[in-house]
VORO-491940 format. One record per residue (C-alpha): residue in three letters; chain; x, y, z. Coordinates in steps of 0.2 Angstrom, whole numbers, plus 5000, padded with zeros to 4 digits. Layout:
   type   mol     xx     yy     zz
    ALA     A      X      Y      Z
...
//
This chain:
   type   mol     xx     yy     zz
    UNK     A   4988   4954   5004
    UNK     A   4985   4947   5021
    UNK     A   4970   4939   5028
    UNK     A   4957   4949   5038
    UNK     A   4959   4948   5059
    UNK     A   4946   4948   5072
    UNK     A   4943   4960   5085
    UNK     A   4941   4978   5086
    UNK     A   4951   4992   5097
    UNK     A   4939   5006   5102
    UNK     A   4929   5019   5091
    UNK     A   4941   5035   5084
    UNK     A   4940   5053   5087
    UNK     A   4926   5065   5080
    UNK     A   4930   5070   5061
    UNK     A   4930   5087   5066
    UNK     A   4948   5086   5073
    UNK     A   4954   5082   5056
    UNK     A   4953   5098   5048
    UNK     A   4961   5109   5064
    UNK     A   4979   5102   5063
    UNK     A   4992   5111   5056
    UNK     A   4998   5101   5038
    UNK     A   5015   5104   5041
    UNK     A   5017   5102   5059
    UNK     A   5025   5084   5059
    UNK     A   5040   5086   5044
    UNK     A   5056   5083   5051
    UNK     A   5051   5076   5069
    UNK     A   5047   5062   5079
    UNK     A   5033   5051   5080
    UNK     A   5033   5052   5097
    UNK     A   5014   5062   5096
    UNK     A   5006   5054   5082
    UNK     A   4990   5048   5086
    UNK     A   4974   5044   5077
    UNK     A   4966   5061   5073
    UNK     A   4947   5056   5066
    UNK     A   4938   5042   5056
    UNK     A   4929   5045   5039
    UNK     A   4914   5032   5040
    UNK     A   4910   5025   5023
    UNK     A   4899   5010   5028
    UNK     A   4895   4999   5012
    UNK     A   4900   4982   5009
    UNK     A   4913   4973   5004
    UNK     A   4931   4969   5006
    UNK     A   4949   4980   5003
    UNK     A   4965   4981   5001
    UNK     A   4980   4993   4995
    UNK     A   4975   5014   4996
    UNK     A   4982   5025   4985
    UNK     A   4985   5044   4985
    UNK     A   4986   5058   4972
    UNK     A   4997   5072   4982
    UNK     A   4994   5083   4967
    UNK     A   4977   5081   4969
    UNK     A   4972   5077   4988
    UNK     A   4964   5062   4984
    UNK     A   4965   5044   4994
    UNK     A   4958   5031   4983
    UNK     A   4953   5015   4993
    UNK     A   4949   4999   4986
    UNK     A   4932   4992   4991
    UNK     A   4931   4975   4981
    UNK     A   4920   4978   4966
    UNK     A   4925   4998   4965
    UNK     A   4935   5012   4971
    UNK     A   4930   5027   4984
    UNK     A   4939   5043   4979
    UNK     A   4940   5054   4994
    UNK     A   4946   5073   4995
    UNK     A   4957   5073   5010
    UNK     A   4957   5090   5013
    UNK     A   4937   5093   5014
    UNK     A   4937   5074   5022
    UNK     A   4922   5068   5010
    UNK     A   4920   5055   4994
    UNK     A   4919   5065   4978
    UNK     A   4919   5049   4966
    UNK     A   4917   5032   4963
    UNK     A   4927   5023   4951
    UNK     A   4915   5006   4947
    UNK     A   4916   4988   4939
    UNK     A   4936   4986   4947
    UNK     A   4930   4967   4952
    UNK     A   4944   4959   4966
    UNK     A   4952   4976   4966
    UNK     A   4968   4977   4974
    UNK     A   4980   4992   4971
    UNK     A   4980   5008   4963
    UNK     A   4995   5016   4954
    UNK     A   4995   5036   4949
    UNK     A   5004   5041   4934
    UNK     A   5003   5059   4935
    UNK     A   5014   5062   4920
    UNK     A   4999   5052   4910
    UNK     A   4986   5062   4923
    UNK     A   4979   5042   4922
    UNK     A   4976   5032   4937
    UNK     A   4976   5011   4935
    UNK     A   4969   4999   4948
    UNK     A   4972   4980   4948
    UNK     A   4954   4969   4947
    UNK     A   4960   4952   4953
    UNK     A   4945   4942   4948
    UNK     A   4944   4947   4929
    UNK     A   4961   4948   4927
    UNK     A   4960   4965   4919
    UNK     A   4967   4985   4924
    UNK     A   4956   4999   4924
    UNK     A   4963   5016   4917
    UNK     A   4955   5030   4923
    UNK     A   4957   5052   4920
    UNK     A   4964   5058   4938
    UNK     A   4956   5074   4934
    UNK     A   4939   5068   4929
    UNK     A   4939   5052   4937
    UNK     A   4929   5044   4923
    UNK     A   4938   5026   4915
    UNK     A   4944   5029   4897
    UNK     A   4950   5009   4897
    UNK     A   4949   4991   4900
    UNK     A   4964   4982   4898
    UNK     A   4964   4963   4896
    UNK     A   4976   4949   4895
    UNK     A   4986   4951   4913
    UNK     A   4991   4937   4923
    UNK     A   4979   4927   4935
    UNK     A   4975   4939   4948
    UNK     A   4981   4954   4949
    UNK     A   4986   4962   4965
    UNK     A   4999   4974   4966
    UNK     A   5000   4986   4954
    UNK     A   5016   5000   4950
    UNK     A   5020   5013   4938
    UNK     A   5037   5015   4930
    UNK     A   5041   5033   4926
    UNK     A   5058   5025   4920
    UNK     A   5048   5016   4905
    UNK     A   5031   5021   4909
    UNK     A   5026   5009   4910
    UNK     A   5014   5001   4922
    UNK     A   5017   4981   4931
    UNK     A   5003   4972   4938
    UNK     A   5012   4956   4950
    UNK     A   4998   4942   4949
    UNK     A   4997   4933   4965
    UNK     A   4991   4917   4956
    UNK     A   5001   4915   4940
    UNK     A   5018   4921   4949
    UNK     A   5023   4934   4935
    UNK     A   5022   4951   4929
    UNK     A   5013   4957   4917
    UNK     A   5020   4975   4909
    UNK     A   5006   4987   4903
    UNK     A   5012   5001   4889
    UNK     A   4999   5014   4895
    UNK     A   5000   5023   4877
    UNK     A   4991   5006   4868
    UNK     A   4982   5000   4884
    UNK     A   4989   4981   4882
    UNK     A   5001   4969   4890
    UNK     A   5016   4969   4880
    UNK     A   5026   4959   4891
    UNK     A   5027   4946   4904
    UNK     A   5040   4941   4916
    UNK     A   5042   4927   4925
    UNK     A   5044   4926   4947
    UNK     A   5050   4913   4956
    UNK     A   5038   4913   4969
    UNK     A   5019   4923   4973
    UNK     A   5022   4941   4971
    UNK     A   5015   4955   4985
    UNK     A   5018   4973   4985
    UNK     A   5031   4982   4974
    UNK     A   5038   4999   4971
    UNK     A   5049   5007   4960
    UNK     A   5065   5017   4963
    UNK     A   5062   5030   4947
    UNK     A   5077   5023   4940
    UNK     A   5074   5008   4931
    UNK     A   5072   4995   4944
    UNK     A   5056   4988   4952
    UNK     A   5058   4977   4968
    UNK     A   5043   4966   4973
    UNK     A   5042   4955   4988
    UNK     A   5040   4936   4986
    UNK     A   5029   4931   5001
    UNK     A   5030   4911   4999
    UNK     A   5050   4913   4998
    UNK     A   5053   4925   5009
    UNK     A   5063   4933   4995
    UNK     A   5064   4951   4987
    UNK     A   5067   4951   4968
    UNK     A   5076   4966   4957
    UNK     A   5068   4967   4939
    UNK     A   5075   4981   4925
    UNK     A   5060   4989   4919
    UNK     A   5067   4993   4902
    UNK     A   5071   4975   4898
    UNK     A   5058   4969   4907
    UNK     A   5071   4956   4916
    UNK     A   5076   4949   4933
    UNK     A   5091   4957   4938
    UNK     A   5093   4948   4959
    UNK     A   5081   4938   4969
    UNK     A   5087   4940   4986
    UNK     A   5085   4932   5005
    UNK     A   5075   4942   5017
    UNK     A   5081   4931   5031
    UNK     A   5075   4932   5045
    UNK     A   5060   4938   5037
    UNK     A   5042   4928   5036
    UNK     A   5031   4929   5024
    UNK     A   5035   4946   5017
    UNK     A   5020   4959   5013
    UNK     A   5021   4976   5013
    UNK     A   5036   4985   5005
    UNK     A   5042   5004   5001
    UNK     A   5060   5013   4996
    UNK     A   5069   5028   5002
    UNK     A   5074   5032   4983
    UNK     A   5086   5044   4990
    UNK     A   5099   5032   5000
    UNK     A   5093   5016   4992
    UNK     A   5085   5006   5005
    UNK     A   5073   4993   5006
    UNK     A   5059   4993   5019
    UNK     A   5050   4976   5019
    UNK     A   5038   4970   5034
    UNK     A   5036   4952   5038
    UNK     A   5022   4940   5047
    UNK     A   5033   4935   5060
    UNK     A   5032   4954   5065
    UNK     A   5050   4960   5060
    UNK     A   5055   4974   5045
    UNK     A   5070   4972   5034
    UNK     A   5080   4985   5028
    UNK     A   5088   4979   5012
    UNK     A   5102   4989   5002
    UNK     A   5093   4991   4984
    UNK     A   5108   4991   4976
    UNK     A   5115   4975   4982
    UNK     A   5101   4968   4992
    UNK     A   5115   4967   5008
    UNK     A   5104   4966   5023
    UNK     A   5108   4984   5032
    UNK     A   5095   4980   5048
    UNK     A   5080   4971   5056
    UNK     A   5069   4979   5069
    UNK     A   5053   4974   5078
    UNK     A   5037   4979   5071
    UNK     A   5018   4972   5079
    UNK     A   5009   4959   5073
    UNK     A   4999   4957   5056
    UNK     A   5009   4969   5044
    UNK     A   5002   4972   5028
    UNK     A   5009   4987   5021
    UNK     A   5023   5001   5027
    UNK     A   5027   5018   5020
    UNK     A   5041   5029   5021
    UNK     A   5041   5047   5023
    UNK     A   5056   5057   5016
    UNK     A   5056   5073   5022
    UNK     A   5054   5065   5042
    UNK     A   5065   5052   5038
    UNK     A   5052   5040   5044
    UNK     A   5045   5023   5041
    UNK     A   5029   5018   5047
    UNK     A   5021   4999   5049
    UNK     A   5003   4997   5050
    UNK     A   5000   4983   5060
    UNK     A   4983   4973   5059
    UNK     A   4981   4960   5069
    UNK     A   4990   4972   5085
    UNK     A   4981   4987   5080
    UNK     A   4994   4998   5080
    UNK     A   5008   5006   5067
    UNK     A   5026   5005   5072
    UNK     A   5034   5022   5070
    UNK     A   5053   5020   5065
    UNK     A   5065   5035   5063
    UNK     A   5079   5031   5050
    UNK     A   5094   5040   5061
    UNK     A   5105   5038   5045
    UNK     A   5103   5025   5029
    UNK     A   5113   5010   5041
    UNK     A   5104   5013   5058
    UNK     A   5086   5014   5063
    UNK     A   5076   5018   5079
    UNK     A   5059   5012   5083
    UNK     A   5052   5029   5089
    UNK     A   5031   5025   5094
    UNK     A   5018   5013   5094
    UNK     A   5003   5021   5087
    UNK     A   4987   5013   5093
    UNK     A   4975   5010   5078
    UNK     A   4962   4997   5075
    UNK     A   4962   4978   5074
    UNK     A   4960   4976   5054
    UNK     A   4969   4990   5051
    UNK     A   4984   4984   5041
    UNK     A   4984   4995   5024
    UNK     A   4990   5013   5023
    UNK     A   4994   5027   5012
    UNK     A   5004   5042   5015
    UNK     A   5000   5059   5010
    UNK     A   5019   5065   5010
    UNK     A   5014   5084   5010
    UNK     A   5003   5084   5027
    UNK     A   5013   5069   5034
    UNK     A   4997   5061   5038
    UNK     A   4992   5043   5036
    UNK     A   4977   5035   5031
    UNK     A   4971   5016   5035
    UNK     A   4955   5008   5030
    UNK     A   4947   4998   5045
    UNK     A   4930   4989   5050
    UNK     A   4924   4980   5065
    UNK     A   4922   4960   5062
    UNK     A   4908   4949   5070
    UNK     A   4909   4933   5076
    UNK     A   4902   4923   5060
    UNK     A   4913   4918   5045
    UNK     A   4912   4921   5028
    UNK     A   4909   4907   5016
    UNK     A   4929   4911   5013
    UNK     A   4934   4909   5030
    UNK     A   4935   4927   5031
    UNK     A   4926   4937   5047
    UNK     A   4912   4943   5044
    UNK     A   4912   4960   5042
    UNK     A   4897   4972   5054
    UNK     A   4887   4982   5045
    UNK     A   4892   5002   5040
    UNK     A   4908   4999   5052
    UNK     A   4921   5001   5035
    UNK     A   4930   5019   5039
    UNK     A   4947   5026   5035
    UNK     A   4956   5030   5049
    UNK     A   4967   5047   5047
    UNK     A   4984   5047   5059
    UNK     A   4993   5061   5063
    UNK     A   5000   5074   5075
    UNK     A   4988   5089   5081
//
């Protein structure tokens, strides 16, 4: 994932505001209204990355560098903790398992946990050096971690909770989805490159160009008319055709993208931008055309999101940065400022 950025746009609304908007209110139109509806403040320390969300469950998981806050969106409140995920990075749901997994990029390892209970039942060692996104296959079931370190991917059986494979990338690896039908794509930030694997013979099928995309990070897949959404650095998406990775369109997004989402029942890809502080809102018009609809004001630093696709809402994790330097180079991060931001329509 992307580096952390330095300033801060102003203080959200109240909470409160949250809980009085309609859940279905925003299917099927426009972005042109959505805004940011409240904050959840978390405080703590520590870094993050990737969300995840459970839509059976309302829960937003959100990564917090040694462990993962489980929050019930529809009461707007942690309900769990899920500890000892060191460096984690992503979190995948398997809801056919009921298990959740997460990616811990400094141990090299994946934490299986119960969805219902929230409690780990496994450790699973052995994946490649650092870990950072992290998929599940229903196709195989099978889940991939892509380690940003090692350039591969490592191929979890969730039944034996072990690595059974490993496949090989030409480049470092960022996020990755799957299209539920036996391909997984992953972006290939160093070579500005989008690869196709088979997930049942855990092969590279294509590696393709994402000219002229910089630096790809975020990606996500309208499964239904196979395209691509990948957002770049150099503040451009590419829509790619997932069948034959021809590039369909390339539109303008803000500055500091680090993830993008797409919503299926609005027809909608959204761009959270962290460095400008905004999400670009882009209506897909038809699978070969697209329309940038809204620039939705956010924070500065917040550049992950999740979407809940039933209440159409997004969530991004933010904090304000102060003017000292971590020992990594990172900002420092101000004290209790961490909070997720929760974007919508009232």
């Amino acid at each position: 994932m992307q580096n952390l950025f330095r300033h801060l746009l102003p203080a959200a609304l109240a909470l409160a505001l949250a809980l009085t908007v309609p859940l279905g209110a925003s299917a099927g139109q426009a972005a042109d209204n959505d805004q940011v509806l409240s904050r959840m403040d978390l405080g703590g320390d520590g870094g993050w990355d990737y969300l995840g969300f459970d839509a059976q469950r309302h829960h937003l998981f959100v990564s917090r560098g040694d462990r993962v806050l489980v929050i019930d969106v529809q009461h707007a409140k942690q309900i769990g903790t899920i500890a000892d995920t060191q460096g984690v990075h992503g979190i995948a749901v398997a809801q056919d398992l009921k298990r959740g997994f997460t990616s811990n990029g400094k141990n090299a390892t994946v934490t299986a946990f119960d969805l219902d209970t929230l409690k780990p039942v496994a450790v699973i060692t052995g994946t490649g050096e650092k870990p950072d996104a992290i998929v599940y296959d229903i196709a195989s079931h099978h889940v991939l971690t892509f380690n940003g370190k090692s350039g591969n991917v490592s191929v979890i059986d969730p039944q034996k909770n072990s690595v059974i494979a490993t496949i090989a990338l030409p480049g470092k690896p960022e996020f990755a989805v799957s299209d539920g039908a036996g391909h997984v794509y992953v972006n290939i930030e160093d070579k500005s490159e989008l690869v196709q694997l088979d997930s049942r013979s855990n092969t590279v099928l294509n590696t393709w160009p994402l000219a002229p995309c910089e630096s790809p990070s975020g990606l996500a897949i309208d499964r239904e008319h196979h395209r691509l959404f990948s957002v770049c650095d150099n503040q451009k998406m590419t829509v790619l055709d997932a069948g034959s990775g021809h590039l369909v369109a390339t539109l303008p997004i803000g500055n500091g993208p680090d993830a993008v989402a797409f919503d299926d029942a609005a027809s909608m890809v959204y761009s959270s931008n962290g460095e400008s502080g905004t999400i670009t809102a882009i209506h897909e018009d038809d699978p070969d055309h697209y329309t940038v609809k809204n620039t939705i004001a956010t924070q500065v630093s917040a550049r992950t999101l999740a979407l809940d696709p039933q209440s159409h809402r997004l969530y991004l994790s933010a904090a304000k940065f102060g003017d000292t330097k971590q020992a990594n180079g990172h900002p420092s991060i101000v004290a209790g400022s961490f909070a997720v931001l929760v974007v919508g329509k009232h």
